[in-house]
N, C-alpha and C positions, 0 to 999 in steps of 0.2 A: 454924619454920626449915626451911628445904628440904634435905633429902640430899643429899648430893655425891654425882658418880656418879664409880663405881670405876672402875677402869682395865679391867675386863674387861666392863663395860658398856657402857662409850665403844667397845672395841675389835666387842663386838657391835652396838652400833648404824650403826657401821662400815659394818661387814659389810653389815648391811641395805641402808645407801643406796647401797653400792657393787654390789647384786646387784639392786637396784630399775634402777640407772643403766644396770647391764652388761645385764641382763632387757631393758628398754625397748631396749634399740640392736641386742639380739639379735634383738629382736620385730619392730622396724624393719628391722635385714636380712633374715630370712628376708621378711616381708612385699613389700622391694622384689626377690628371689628370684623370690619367687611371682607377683610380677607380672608382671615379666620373663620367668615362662616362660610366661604366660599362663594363671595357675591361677583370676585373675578376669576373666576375658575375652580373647581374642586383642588383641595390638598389631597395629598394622601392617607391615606384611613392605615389605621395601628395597625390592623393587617398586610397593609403594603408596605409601611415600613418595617414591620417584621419578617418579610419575605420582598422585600427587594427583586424589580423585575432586571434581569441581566444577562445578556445575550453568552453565552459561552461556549468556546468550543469545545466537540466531541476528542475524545484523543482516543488513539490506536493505541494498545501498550503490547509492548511484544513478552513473550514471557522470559527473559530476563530482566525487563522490567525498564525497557525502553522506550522511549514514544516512537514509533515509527511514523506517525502524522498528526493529521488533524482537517476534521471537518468543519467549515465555518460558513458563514456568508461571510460577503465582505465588508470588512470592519467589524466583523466577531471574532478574529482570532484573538482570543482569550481565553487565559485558563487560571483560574486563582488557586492560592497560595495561601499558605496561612502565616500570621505577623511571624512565628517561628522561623519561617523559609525565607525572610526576608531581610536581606542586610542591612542593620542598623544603620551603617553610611548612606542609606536612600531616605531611614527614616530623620534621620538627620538633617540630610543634604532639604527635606521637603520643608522642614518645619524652619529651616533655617532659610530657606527661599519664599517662602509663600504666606508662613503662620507661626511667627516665635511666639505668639502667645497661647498658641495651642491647648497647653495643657493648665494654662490659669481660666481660660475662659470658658463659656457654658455654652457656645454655637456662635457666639454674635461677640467681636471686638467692639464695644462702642465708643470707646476710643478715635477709632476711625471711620465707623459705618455712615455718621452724619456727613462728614467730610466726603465722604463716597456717593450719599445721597446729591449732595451739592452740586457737587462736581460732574454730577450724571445729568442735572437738570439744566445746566446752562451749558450741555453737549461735549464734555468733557470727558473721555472714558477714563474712567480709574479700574484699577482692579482691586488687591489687595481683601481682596474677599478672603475670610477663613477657609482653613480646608473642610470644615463641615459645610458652609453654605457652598465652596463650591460643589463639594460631593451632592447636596440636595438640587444642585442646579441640574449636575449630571446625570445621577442617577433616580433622582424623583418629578420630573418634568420634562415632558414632552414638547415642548413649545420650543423655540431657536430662541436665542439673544436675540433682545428688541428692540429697534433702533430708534423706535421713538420714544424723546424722553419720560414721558407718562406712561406709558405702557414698561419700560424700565423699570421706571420706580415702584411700578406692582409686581414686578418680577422679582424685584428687591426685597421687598415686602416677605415675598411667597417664601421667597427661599429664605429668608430669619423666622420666620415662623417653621417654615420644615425643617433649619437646621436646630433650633431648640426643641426641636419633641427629636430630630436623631438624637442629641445630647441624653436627652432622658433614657431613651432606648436601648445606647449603646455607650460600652465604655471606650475610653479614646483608645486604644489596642483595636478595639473591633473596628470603627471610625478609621482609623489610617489603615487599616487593611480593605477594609471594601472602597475604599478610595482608592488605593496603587492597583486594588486589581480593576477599576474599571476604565482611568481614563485613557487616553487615546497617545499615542507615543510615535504617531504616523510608521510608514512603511508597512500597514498594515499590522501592528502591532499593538493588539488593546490588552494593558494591564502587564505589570511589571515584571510576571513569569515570561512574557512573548517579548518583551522588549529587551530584558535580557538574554535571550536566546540571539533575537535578530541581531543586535548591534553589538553584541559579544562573544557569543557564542558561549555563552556560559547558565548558570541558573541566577534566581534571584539572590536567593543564600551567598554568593559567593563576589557579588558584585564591590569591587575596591571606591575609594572616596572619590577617586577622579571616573570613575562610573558612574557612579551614583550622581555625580554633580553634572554631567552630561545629560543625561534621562531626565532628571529631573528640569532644567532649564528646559529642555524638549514642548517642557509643557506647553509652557509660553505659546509656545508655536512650532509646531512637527515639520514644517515645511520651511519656513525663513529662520530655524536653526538646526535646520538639516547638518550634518558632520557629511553627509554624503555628497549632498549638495557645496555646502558653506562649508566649507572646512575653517578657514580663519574664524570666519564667525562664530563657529560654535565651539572653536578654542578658546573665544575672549570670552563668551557665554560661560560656558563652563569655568572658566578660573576666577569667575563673577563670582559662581555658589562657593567656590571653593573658599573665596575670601569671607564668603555670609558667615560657613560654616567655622570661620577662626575668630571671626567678630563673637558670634554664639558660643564659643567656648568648647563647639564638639571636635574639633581638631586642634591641632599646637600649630604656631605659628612655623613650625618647622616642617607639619607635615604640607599645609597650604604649600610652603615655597616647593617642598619636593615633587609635588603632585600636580602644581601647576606648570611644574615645567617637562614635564612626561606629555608625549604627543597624543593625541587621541586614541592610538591605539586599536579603529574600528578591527572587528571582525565580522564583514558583513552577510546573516545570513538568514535573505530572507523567505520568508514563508512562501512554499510553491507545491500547489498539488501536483506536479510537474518532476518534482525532483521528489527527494530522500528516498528511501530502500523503499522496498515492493510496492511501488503505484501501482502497480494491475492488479495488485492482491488489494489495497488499500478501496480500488475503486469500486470492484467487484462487492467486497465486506460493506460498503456503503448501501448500497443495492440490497443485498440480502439482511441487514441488518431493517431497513426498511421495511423492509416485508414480513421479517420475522415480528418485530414491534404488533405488526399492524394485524397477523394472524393468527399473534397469541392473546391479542385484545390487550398490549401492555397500556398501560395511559398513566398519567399523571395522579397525584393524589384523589384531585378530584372525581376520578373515576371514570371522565369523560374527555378530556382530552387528551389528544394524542399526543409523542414525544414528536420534537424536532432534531433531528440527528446534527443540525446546523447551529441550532442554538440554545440547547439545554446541558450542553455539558457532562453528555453522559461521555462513560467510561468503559471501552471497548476493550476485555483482556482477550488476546490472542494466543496461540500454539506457536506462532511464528517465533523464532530464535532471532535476533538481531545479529547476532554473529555468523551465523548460518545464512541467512539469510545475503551478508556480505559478500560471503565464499562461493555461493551459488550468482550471484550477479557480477563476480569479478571472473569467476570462471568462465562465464559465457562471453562475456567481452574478450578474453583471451587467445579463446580458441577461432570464435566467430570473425573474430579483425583476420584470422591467417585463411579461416575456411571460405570466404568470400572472394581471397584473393586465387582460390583455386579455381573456382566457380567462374569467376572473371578470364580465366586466363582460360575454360573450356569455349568462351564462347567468343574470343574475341578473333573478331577478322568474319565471322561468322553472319549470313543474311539472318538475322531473324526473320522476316517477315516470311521466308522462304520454309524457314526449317521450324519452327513453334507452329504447335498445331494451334488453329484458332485466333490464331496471332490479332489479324484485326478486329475481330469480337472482343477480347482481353485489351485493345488497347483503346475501346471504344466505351468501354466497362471501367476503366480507370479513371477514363477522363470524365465523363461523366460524375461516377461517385465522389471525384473531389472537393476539395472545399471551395477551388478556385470557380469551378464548374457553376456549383451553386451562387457564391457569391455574383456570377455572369450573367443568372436568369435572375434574380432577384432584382438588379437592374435592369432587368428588361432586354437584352439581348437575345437575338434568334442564333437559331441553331448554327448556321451560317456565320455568323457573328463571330461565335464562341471558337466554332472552330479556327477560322482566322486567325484571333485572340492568342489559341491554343499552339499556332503555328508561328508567331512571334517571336522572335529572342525578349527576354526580358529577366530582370533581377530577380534571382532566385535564391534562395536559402536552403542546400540540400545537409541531411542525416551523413555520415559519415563515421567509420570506425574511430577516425584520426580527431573529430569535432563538427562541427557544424561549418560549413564551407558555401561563403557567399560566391556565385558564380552569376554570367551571364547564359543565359541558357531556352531556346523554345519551353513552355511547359509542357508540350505532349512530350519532350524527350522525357522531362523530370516525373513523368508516371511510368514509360519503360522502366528507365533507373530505378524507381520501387517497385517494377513488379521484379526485378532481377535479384532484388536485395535480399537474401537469405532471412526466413527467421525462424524463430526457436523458442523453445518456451521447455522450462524444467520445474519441477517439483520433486520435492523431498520429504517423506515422512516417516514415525516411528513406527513401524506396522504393531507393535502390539497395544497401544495408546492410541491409535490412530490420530497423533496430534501433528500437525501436518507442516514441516520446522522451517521450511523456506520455498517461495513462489515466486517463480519469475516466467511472467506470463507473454513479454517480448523485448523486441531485439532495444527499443527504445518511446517511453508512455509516451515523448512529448508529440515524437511523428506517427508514430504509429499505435494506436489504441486498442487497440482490440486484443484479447485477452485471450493466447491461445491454452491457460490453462482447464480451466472451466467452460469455453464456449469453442473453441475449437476443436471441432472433433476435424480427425484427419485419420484414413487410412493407415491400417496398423499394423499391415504384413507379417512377416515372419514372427513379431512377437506375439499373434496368436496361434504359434505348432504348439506353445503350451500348453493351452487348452484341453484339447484335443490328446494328447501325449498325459494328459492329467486322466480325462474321465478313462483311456484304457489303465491307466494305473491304477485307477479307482476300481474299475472292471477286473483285476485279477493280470493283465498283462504284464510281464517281466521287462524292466527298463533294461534288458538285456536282451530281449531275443531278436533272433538276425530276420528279420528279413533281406530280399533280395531287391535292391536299389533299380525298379525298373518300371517304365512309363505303366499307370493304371488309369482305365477308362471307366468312368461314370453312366453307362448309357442313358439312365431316366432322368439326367441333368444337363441340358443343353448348354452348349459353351456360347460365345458371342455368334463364331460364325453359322452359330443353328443346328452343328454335328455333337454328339455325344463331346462330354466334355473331358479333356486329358491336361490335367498342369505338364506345364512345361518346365525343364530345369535346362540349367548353362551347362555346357559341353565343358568348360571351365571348372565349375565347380564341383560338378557330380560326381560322386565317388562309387566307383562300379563294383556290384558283386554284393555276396551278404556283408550287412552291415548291419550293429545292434542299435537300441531306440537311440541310447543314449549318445552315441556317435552320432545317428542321423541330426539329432534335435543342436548336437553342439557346433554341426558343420550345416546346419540350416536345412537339410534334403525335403526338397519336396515331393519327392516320388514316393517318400516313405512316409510324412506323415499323412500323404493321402492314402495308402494302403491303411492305415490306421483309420482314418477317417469312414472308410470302406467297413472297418470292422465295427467300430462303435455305433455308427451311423451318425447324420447332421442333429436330428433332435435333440440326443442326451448332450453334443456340445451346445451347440445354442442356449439351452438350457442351464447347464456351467456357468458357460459367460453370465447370463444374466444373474445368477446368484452371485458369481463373483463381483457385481458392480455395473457392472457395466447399461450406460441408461439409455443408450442409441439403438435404432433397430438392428436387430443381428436374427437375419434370417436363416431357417434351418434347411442351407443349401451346401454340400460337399466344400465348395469354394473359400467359405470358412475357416477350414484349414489352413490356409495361406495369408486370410488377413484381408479378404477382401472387403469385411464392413468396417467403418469408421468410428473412431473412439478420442474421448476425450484423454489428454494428458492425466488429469485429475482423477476420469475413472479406470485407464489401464493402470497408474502407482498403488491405486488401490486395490485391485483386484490380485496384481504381483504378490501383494503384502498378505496374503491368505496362505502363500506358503510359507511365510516366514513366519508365520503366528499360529503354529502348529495346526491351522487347513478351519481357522476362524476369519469370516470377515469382520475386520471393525471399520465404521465407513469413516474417511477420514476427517476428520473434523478440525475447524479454524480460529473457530470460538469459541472459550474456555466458558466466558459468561459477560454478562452487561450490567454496569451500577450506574445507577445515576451519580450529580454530580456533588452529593453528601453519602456516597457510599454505600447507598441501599440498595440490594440486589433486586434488579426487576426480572434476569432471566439467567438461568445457570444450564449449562448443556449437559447433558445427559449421552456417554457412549453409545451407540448404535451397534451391538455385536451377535452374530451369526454365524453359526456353524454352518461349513460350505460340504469339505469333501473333510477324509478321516486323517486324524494326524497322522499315520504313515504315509496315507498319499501325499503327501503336504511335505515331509521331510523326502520323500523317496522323488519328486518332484523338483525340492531344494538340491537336495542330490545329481539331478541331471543338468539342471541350470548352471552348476558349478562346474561341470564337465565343458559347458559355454568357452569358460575362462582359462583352462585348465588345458586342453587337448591340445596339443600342437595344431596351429595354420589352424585352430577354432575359430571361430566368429568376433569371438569375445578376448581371443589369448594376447592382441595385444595389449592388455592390462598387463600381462606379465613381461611381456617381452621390452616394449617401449616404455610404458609406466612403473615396470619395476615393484608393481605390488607381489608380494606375497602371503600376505595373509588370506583367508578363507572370504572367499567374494562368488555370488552367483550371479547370472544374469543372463539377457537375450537381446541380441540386437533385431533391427526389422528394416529390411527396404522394400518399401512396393517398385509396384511395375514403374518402369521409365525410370525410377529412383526419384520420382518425386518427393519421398519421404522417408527420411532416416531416424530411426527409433534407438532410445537403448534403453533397459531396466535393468537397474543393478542391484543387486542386494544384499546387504550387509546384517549381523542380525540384527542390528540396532537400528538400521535404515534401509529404506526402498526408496530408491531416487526414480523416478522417469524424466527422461529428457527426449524433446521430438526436434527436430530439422526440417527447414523446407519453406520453398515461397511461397507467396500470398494462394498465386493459382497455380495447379500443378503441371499445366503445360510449361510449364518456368521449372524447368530439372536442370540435375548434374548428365552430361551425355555421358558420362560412363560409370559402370556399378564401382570402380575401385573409390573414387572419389566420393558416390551418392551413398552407398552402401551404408548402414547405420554404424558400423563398426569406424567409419571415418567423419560420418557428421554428426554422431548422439555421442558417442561414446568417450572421447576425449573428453568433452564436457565433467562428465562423471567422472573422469578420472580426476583432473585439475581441480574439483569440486570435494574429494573426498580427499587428496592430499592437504588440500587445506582442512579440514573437518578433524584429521589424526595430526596434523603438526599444532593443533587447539588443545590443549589437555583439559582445560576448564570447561569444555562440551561432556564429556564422561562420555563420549564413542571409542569405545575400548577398540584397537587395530587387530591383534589376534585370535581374538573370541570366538570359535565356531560355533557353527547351528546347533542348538538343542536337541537330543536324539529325543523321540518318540518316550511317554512319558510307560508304554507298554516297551516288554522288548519289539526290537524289529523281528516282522515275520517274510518281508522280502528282502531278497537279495540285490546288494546295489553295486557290489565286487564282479563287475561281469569275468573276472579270472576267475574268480571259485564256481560263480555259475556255469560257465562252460566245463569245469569239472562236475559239477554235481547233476547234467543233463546227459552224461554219456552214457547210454542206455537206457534212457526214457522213452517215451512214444512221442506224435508229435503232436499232441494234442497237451502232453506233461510241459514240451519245452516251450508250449507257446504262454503257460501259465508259470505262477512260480511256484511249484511246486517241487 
C-alpha cells in the first residue's frame, strides 16, 4: 500500500519544482544578460547592422544594358535585388516554407523557439528558425553551426537577440530581401538574382510558383535537393512547397495541382568565367579596372580602404554592345572553322620538322610553357622524365572548331596541334566616340588565354603604307601623281644581308610603269610607297604613327613603310579611326564609368581627344582607302565582288613576310573594325600569299561581321552613309581623271604637288 504524502511534503516538493522552475528562468536570464553584453562573443553593433557586411559580385554591364559577366570569389556570385525585382511567388513559396508567421512576429516565434531549444539540448536538430533569425545567423555571425549542444544554445541565444534589434531596424520588405539576396542556392549561386539566372535562365522578377517552390526548398540543402543531381527528389521537394503554399492560402488549390504536375523545367546555366561574350575583354577590364581603383586612390567611404572588384559589388558600365559584340564572336567562328581547314590542307603530308624554321626550339618552347609541363616539375619530375611523360599516348582533351574532342594522343603532338591552330583576334569601334563596341581577343578563353587584342602586338605590314601615304598628303603630295613602279634603294639603311636596303615586291603582284598613289596604296605596291618614304623621310612617319596611337617601338627606319614594327590590334583600330574622325585621334575607350554597389559614382571617364593630321588629310586619306575596296583585283575589292557590299566602305589589308600575319581595317563612318590572323609563333605560316594574304585571313571576318551589324536595325549603323567631306571646301583633288586634266602643262615640280 503506498504512503500518503503529508502536507509538508507536498508543500516541500513544492518548493522544489518551483525553485527548479524559478532556477531555470533565472538561468535563462542571466544567460540572455550575458549574451547581450557580449560575455560569449561580441553581437553586432547598430552600425553593422545598419550596413550589413556581404560578399557581392562586381558586374560587367555592356551598354545596352547587359551583363556580360561577373567578378566573384567563390561563393560570392551574388548580386542583389531589390523586393520590387523579386517575384512574389519566391516571397510566398519562403514564408510559406520556412516562416508563416512572419509578418505577426517581432524576430523570435515563441511559440516554438522553446520547443527548438529542447530539442537542440538532448541532440536533436530542429530547424524551423524564423527567417530573421536565420538571416541573423547568415548574415551577422561568423562562426559555423555548433555541434555541441551548449555552445548551440548560445548561438541560439545570439541569433534571437540579433534577430529582434533586425526587427527594429528593418521593415519586413527590407528583411526578406536581404535574406533572398544573401543565402546560398548551391551551384555557386548566392542570392535569388544568381539563382535565377543559373537554374532558369531567367531574372528574379519573372520567376513562376513552381520556381520559386524549387529554389526555395534548395534551401534546405543545395546539394541533396539538387534538380541536377536528384531530379525525383527535388520534384517531390518542390511539390512539398507547392502544397505549403495552397495550405497558406497564396495559391488555389488548382494552381498546386497544375504546377505540381509540370516537370522541373531546369535551364541550366551556370556561372563560368569561361564562357558568356567577351572573356578576354571581361579579363583584361578586371586587370585594368584594378589598377585604375588603385591609381586614382578610389577607396571605400572610409577613405582608407580599398575596393575589392571580387566582392563589393561595384558596377562596371562598358562601350561594349552585347549585340555586337555576338556578331563579332560568331563571325569569327565562321570564317576561322573553314580558314583552318585551308591551313591544314597547305601542310598536310608535309615534314615539319624539315620545313619550319626553328621548329625544335618552338616545339621545346611549347612544351615547356604548358600547364602539363608545370604540373610535371611541381611533382618533382626531371627533365628526362617530362620528356618521356611528353612522349606518351595519353587522354587528351583537344579545342576544336567542331567542340571539344576527347582523344588518345602523345602530349608533345597536342602542343604541335596548338602551335598549328590559327588565331585571331578583332575589334570594333565608333571612331568619333571612341567607345570601343566589341572585342574578341581569341580564337577560344577557355584553351587559350591570352589576349591578342590589347597585349598582342604582331607585325603589321602593309597596313602601315598608310602612314606614310598620310604624312606625304599631309606634305602637299597629290594622291594622284604617278610615279614610276620601280625597285628604290635606301643606301644609309642596311637591309639584313648587310647591303644598302631595296624592298622587294612579287613578280605576281607588281604593276609595271607610272602608277598614281592611289592605285599603288589600293593594290598594296611596295616600290612606291618606298619612293614615298624616300620623299618624306622615316622621322616625320614614325612620328605619325606615334601620335596616331600607336604604343610599341616604331623606329625611324625606311622599313617602316612596309610594316615592319609591330602593333597591337587595339592600337592600329585606333589609329585607322583618325581618318574617319575628320584627322582627330580619340583613344579608344572601354569604360563608360564605375558605381559602386548603391549606385554612387566612384569613377567616370573622360574622352581622350587629339588633333593628329588636318581634316583634308584625313578625308583625302579616307578617300584612297576606299579605292582599297573599290578598284578591280584591289586588295580589298573582294568586299564587293564575293561579299556583295555596296555601300561606301574603306579599308587596308596587310600581310607580312612568310604571311605570318594577315590584317584587315575597315572602315565604315560609323565604325573602324581591325581584325588580325595568324599563329601563336610565326614560324607557323600559310606557304602561300593567296591563302595568308590579309585579304583571305582578316578580311572575311569583317565582312561576316558587318553583314550582321546592317541586317540589326536596332544598332543605328546606317548601310549607305558616306564619309563626311571636310568641314572647309576640299583644296585637293582626289578625281585623279580631272587631275590628269588639270596637270597638262604644268612643270614637274606643279604635278608632284596639288596644285
Amino acid at each position: 500500500m503506498d504512503a500518503k504524502l503529508s502536507p509538508q511534503d507536498i508543500k516541500r516538493y513544492n518548493g522544489y519544482i518551483w525553485k527548479f522552475f524559478i532556477g531555470c528562468f533565472a538561468f535563462l536570464v542571466i544567460m540572455v544578460a550575458a549574451t547581450t553584453l557580449g560575455v560569449f562573443g561580441p553581437l553586432p553593433s547598430l552600425g553593422e547592422l545598419e550596413n550589413p557586411k556581404s560578399d557581392q559580385a562586381s558586374q560587367i554591364i555592356s551598354s545596352d544594358g547587359q551583363t556580360l559577366g561577373k567578378w566573384y570569389k567563390i561563393g560570392a556570385n551574388r548580386s542583389s535585388v531589390p523586393f520590387s525585382k523579386i517575384s512574389p511567388y519566391v516571397i510566398d513559396a519562403l514564408i510559406a516554407k520556412e516562416d508563416n508567421n512572419f509578418y505577426s512576429h517581432s524576430g523570435v516565434d515563441f511559440k516554438r523557439s522553446f520547443t527548438i531549444l529542447l530539442y537542440n539540448m538532448i541532440g536533436k536538430k530542429q530547424g524551423a528558425s524564423t527567417i530573421t533569425q536565420q538571416l541573423a545567423r547568415n548574415q551577422f555571425s561568423e562562426e559555423e553551426r555548433a555541434h555541441n549542444p551548449l555552445k548551440r544554445i548560445i548561438q541560439k541565444l545570439q541569433e534571437l537577440i540579433i534577430a529582434v534589434r533586425i526587427e527594429k531596424h528593418y521593415t519586413k520588405q527590407e528583411i526578406i530581401t536581404m535574406y533572398l539576396n544573401t543565402v546560398d542556392f548551391g551551384n555557386n549561386a548566392s542570392g535569388i538574382s544568381s539563382a535565377a539566372q543559373t537554374y532558369f535562365y531567367t531574372t528574379a522578377d519573372k520567376l513562376k510558383p513552381d520556381q520559386a517552390a524549387l529554389l526555395i526548398q534548395l534551401l534546405k540543402g543545395p546539394s541533396y535537393y539538387s534538380p541536377i543531381r536528384h531530379e525525383a527528389r527535388a520534384l517531390t521537394a518542390r511539390n512539398f512547397v507547392l502544397a505549403r503554399m495552397a495550405e497558406e492560402k497564396f495559391i488555389t488549390e488548382q494552381e498546386k495541382t497544375e504546377n505540381q504536375a509540370k516537370p522541373l523545367g531546369i535551364k541550366f546555366h551556370p556561372v563560368d568565367h569561361n564562357e558568356g561574350l567577351a572573356p578576354y575583354f571581361r579579363t583584361e577590364l578586371k586587370k585594368i579596372v584594378k589598377n585604375l581603383l588603385a591609381e586614382k586612390e578610389i577607396f571605400k567611404p572610409d577613405g582608407v580602404t580599398p575596393y575589392d572588384v571580387e566582392r563589393d559589388g561595384l558596377k562596371i558600365y562598358t562601350t561594349i554592345d552585347s549585340r555586337m559584340q555576338q556578331y563579332a564572336e560568331e563571325a569569327q567562328q565562321e570564317w576561322m572553322k573553314d580558314l583552318q581547314k585551308q591551313f591544314n590542307s597547305q601542310w598536310k603530308g608535309v615534314d615539319l620538322a624539315k620545313r619550319v624554321n626553328n621548329y625544335a626550339l618552338l616545339m621545346n618552347q611549347g612544351m615547356t610553357r604548358s600547364g602539363r609541363y608545370r604540373d610535371l616539375k611541381a611533382d618533382g619530375k626531371s627533365d628526362d622524365e617530362i620528356k618521356q611523360l611528353f612522349n606518351t599516348p595519353d587522354s587528351l582533351t583537344l579545342f576544336t572548331w567542331h567542340g571539344d574532342v576527347d582523344t588518345l594522343m602523345r602530349p608533345i603532338d597536342s602542343v604541335l596541334y596548338s602551335q598549328m591552330l590559327l588565331r585571331n583576334a578583332l575589334m570594333s569601334m565608333d571612331p568619333t566616340t571612341g567607345y570601343v563596341k566589341a572585342w574578341v581577343g581569341g580564337i577560344n578563353y577557355e584553351n587559350y588565354q591570352y589576349d591578342q587584342v590589347l597585349k598582342g602586338a604582331r607585325q603589321v605590314g602593309s597596313t602601315a603604307k598608310t602612314f606614310t601615304y598620310a604624312v606625304a598628303v599631309n606634305d602637299g603630295y597629290s594622291p594622284c601623281m604617278q610615279v614610276n613602279n620601280v625597285p628604290i634603294t635606301f643606301p644609309d639603311y642596311p637591309g639584313k644581308d648587310g647591303n644598302p636596303w631595296t624592298p622587294a615586291s612579287s613578280q605576281l603582284e607588281t604593276l609595271p610603269g607610272m602608277i598614281d598613289l592611289k592605285t599603288a596604296l589600293a593594290h598594296s605596291q611596295n616600290w612606291v610607297v618606298a619612293y614615298m618614304m624616300n620623299e618624306v623621310k622615316p622621322a616625320p612617319v614614325a612620328e605619325l604613327i606615334k601620335k596616331l596611337g600607336i604604343t610599341t617601338p616604331v623606329p625611324a627606319v625606311p622599313s617602316i613603310c612596309l610594316g615592319t614594327f609591330d602593333a597591337t590590334v587595339y592600337d592600329m583600330t585606333g589609329a585607322y579611326s583618325v581618318f574617319a574622325n575628320h584627322g582627330k585621334w580619340t583613344q579608344p575607350i572601354y569604360i563608360l564609368r564605375i558605381e559602386d554597389k548603391n549606385g554612387h559614382l566612384l569613377w567616370n571617364n573622360v574622352p581622350n581627344v587629339k588633333p593628329v593630321i588636318s581634316e583634308q588629310t584625313a578625308y583625302v586619306m579616307t578617300d584612297m582607302l576606299k579605292t582599297v575596296i573599290d578598284q578591280t583585283k584591289a586588295t580589298g575589292n573582294r568586299l564587293r565582288w564575293k561579299y556583295n557590299f555596296t555601300n561606301p566602305i574603306a579599308g587596308k589589308t596587310g600581310t607580312t613576310q612568310d604571311n605570318s600575319d594577315g590584317w584587315f581595317i575597315g572602315m565604315v563612318p560609323q565604325l573602324v573594325t581591325g581584325v588580325w590572323t595568324g599563329c601563336e609563333n610565326r614560324d607557323f605560316h600559310f606557304r602561300t600569299t593567296q591563302m595568308g594574304e590579309g585579304s583571305n585571313s582578316a578580311l572575311p571576318i569583317f565582312a561576316l561581321y558587318m553583314k550582321k551589324v546592317y541586317a540589326d536595325a536596332s544598332l543605328g549603323i546606317k548601310k549607305n552613309k558616306d564619309f563626311d567631306l571636310p568641314q572647309k571646301p576640299l583644296d585637293i583633288v582626289v578625281d585623279c581623271k580631272v587631275y590628269g586634266q588639270q596637270q597638262k602643262g604644268t612643270n614637274p615640280v606643279d604635278k608632284k604637288l596639288s596644285f
